[in-house]
N, C-alpha and C positions, 0 to 999 in steps of 0.2 A: 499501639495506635500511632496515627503519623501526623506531623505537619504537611500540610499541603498546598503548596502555590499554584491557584487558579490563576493562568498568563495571558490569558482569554475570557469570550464571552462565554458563561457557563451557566444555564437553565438555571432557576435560585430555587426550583422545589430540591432539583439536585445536590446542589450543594446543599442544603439542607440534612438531604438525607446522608451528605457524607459526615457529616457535625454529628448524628442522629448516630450512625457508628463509632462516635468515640472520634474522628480525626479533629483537627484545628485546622481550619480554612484561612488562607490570604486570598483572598479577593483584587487581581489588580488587572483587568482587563484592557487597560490603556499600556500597558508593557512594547515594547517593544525588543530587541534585540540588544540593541545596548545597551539598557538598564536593566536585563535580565539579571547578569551576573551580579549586581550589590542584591537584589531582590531574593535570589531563589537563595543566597545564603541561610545555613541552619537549617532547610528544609528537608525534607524527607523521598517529597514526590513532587515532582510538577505535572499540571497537566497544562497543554498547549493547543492550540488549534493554528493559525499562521504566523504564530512567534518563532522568529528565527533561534534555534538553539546551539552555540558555535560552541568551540570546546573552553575557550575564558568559562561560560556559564556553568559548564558542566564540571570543572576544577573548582569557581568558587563556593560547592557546599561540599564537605566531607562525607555530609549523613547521606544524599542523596543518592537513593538507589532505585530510582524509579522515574521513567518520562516516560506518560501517556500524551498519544498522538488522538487527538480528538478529532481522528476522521483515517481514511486508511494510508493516504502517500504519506512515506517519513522522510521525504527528501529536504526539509527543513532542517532537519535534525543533525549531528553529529556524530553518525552511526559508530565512526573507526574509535572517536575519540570515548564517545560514552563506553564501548567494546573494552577500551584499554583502562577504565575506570572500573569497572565491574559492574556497570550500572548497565539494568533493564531498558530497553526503549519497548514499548509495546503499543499497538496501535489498535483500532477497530473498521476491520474491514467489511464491507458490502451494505453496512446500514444506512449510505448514504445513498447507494444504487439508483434509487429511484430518484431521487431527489435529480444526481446526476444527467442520468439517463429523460428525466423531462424537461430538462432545459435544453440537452443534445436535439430532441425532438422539437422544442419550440424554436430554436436557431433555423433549421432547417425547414420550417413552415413558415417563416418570418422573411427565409430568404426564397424560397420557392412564389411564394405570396405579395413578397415587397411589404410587407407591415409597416417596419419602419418609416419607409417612406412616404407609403403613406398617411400613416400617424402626420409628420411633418407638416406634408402639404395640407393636411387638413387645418393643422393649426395655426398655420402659416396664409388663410384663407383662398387657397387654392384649389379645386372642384378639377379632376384630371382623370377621368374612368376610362378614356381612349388609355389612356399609359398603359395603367394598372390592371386593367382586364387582361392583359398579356400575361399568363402563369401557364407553364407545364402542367402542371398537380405531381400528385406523388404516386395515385393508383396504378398497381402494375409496374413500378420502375426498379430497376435492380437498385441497390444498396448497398456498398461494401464496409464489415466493419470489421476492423482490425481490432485485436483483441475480444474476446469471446469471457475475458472475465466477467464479475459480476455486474457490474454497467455494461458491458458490452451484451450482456444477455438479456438485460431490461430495455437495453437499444432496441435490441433485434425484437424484443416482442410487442413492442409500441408498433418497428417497423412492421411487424406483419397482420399487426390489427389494423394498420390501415390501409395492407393488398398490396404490400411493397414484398418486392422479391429478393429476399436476404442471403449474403454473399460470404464467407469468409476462408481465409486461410486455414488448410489444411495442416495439420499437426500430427509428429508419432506419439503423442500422449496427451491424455489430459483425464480429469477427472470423470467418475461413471457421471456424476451430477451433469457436468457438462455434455457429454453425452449423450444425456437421454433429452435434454432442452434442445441440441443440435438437431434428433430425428424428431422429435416436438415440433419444432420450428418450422422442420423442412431445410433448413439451409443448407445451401450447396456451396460445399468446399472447393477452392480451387487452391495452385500450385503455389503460390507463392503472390507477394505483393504485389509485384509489376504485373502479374496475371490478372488478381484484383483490379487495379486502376483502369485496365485497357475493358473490361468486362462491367465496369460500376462507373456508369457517372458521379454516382453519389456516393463519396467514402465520409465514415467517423471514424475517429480514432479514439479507445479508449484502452492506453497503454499508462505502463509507467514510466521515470523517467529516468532510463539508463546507457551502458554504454551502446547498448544493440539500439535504443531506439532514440538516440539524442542527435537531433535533425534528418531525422527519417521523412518527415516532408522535404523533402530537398530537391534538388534539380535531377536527380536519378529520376527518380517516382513522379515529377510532377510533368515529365516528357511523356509517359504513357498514358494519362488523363485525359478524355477527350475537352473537345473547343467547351466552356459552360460549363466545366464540371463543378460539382461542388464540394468542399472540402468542410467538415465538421472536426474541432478540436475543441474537448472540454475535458481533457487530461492531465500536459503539462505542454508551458509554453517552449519550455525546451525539444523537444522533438520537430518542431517548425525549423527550415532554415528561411528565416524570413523575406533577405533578398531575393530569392529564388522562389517564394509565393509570391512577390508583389510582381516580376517578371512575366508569372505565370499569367496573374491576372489582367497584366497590363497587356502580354502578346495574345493569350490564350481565352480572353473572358472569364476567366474561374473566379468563383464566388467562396468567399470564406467566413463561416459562422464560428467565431473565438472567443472563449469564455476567458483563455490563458493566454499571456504574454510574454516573451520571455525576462524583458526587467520589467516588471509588474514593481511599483511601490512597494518598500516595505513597510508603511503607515497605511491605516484602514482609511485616510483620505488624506488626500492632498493632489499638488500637478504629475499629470503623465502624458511627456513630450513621448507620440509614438507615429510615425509614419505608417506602420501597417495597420493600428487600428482607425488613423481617421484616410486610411483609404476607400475609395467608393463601393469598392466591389467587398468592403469588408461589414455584416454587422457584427459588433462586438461586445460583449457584456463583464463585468467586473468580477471577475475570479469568484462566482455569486453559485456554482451547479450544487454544492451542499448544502446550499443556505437558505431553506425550507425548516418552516417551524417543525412539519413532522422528522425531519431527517437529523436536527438537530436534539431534540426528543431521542429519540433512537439513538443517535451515539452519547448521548450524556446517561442514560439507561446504560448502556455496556462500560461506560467509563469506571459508575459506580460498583460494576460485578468486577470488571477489573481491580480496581483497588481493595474490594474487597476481599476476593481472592488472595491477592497479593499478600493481604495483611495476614491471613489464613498459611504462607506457604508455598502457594501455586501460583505460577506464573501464566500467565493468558495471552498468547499471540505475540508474544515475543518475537522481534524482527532482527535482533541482532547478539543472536545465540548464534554459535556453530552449529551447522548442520550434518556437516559431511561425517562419516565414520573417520575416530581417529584412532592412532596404535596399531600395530602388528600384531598382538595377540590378546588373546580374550582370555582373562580369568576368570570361571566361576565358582565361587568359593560359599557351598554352603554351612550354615552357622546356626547354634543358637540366637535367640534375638535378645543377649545380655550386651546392659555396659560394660562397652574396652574391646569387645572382640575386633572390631572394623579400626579402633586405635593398635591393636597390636600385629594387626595386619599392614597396616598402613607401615609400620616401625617397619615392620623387617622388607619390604618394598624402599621405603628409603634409604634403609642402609647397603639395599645392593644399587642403589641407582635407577631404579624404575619407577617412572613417573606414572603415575594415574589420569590417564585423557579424560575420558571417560567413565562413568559409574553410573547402575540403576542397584537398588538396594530393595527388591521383592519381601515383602514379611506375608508371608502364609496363615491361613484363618486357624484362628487362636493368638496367633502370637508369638509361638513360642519357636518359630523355627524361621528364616529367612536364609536369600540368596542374593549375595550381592554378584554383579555381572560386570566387569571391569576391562575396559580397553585400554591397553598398558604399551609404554616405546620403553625401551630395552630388552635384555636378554636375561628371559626366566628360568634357568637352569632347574636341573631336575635337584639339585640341593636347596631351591628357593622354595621348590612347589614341596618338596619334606618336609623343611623348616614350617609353611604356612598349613601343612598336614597335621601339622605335631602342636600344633595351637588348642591347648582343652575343648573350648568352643565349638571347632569347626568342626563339621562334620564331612565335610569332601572337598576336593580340592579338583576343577577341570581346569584344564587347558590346552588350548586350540589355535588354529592359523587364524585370523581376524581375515577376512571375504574381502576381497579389491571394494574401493567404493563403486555405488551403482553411479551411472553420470544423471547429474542434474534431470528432472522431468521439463519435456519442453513448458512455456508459460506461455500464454497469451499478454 
């Protein structure tokens, strides 16, 4: 069982139930960044939701082998740093989806509509329906959304329950799942972004935030926008380049619905001096698209199958495992399934210099017989693969070229 530092707000039936499996809960939701590191000492696991986690925090606990990211971006996190510790990050992806994807939809009704304003004038006692009667709507208008992952396909389905015509980027790969919601939907792929923007008044973006897409709002893309377009961001505020929206909007009329900013506070309140969100053509909402009771339910639900897992052995969504195939060659080496055989294997691998990248370990029903599968860098001579022949245990010995890797699957 584990200690576990809750560094965030976390459901209390939840916690509960993690007490209820045997862990010891700290409770400390007022955390921030800096006081991570005296905090998460001696603990085991943390889980986090917008606590910054730098690598200070992740060096000062030894036992710590576990950050759960309570929601799916881990750009918070200290991916390289936890990586060279040997500690898991794992996150919970798509349970926020909806949550996400209805605030995306409520921006873009709020700015299509004027809500906010208004909201204002009304309470401001001002009576103004000449203004305000002036809306496009949204029936029948194209849509363009970038990124087709799991927000981006709760986007697109709000958008086409409400008769809006859904746009996206064309891709050589992606999941059958996505796939079959793409001819569901109806959407129609086009060529590439700048295609998008000149064909979509209306883009959202629901990417993550890396180096392909960090200021992908930019003055590239926001030259092919028509006059009034509108820009939806409830992603990351890093893919904005922000002087180049406020440009946009100032030469261009474009309107922008932002959940995300790029220095957003790192305290759950205090001042945020921001030119682009108290500009006029901006509304904008408090880094708030997860923060629905139900969505938060949903990922504290998965937090605890995670941990529990974990506790069991398995790891769940791991975000900063190696993916790639490593090694030149592939040993498969089958075996009885006694103690020492995979240690006396291992022995004679070290002693010629050949390091084990990779390893799956198959045991076959009953028990009594297993295959381990091994991606190895060095040179396995045919005196190595004898020597691992001649083991009691084993019972065969393959070895093969290990396959080039495949290149990454394109991502939305």
């Amino acid at each position: 069982m584990m200690r576990v530092l809750i560094a965030d707000a976390f459901p209390e039936p939840h916690r509960r139930r993690l007490e209820e499996l045997g862990h010891t809960c700290t409770d400390a939701p007022q955390l921030d960044g800096d006081g991570l590191p005296v905090a998460v000492a001696d603990h085991d696991a943390l889980i986090v939701r917008s606590t910054r986690v730098t690598e200070d925090a992740l060096d000062a606990s030894d036992p710590l082998g576990l950050v759960v990211r309570a929601g799916s971006g881990t750009d918070t996190i200290d991916l390289e740093a936890a990586a060279r510790r040997g500690i898991f990050v794992c996150n919970v992806p798509g349970r926020n989806s909806i949550a996400v994807a209805e605030l995306a939809f409520g921006l873009l009704l709020a700015i299509d509509r004027h809500i906010p304003d208004n909201v204002r004038d009304l309470r401001d006692g001002r009576w103004d329906k000449r203004r305000y009667s002036r809306a496009r709507g949204l029936f029948g208008r194209p849509v363009g959304v970038v990124g087709l992952g799991d927000i981006g396909l709760e986007f697109a389905r709000r958008a086409t329950a409400f008769g809006m015509e859904v746009h996206a980027i064309d891709k050589d790969e992606r999941e059958p799942e996505a796939l079959a919601a793409i001819e569901h939907l109806d959407i129609r792929l086009v060529e590439d972004l700048a295609t998008l923007a000149r064909t979509c008044p209306i883009l959202s973006f629901h990417v993550p935030a890396n180096d392909e897409t960090r200021g992908m709002i930019g003055r590239e893309l926001l030259q092919h926008v028509p006059a009034e377009a509108v820009i939806i961001n409830t992603s990351r505020g890093e893919i904005v380049d922000e002087a180049a929206l406020t440009e946009a909007m100032d030469d261009k009329g474009v309107r922008a619905g932002l959940d995300v900013f790029r220095d957003e506070p790192a305290h759950k309140q205090g001042s945020f001096d921001s030119s682009l969100a108290r500009h006029p053509n901006v509304y904008g909402t408090h880094h708030i698209g997860a923060s629905t009771e139900q969505a938060q339910h949903a990922i504290a639900d998965e937090v605890v199958a995670i941990l529990r897992a974990f506790d069991a052995g398995e790891v769940r969504h791991c975000v900063n495992l190696e993916t790639r195939p490593l090694g030149e060659i592939v040993l498969s080496i089958r075996h009885l399934d006694r103690v020492g055989v995979l240690s006396q294997v291992f022995g004679i691998l070290r002693r010629a210099g050949i390091n084990v990248e990779q390893m799956e370990n198959d045991i076959f029903a009953g028990g009594r017989a297993a295959c381990a599968t091994m991606r190895v860098a060095g040179p396995v001579t045919g005196g190595i693969v004898a020597e691992l022949d001649a083991v009691d245990e084993v019972i065969h010995v393959g070895l093969s070229q290990a396959p080039p890797p495949r290149p990454p699957a394109a991502q939305d």
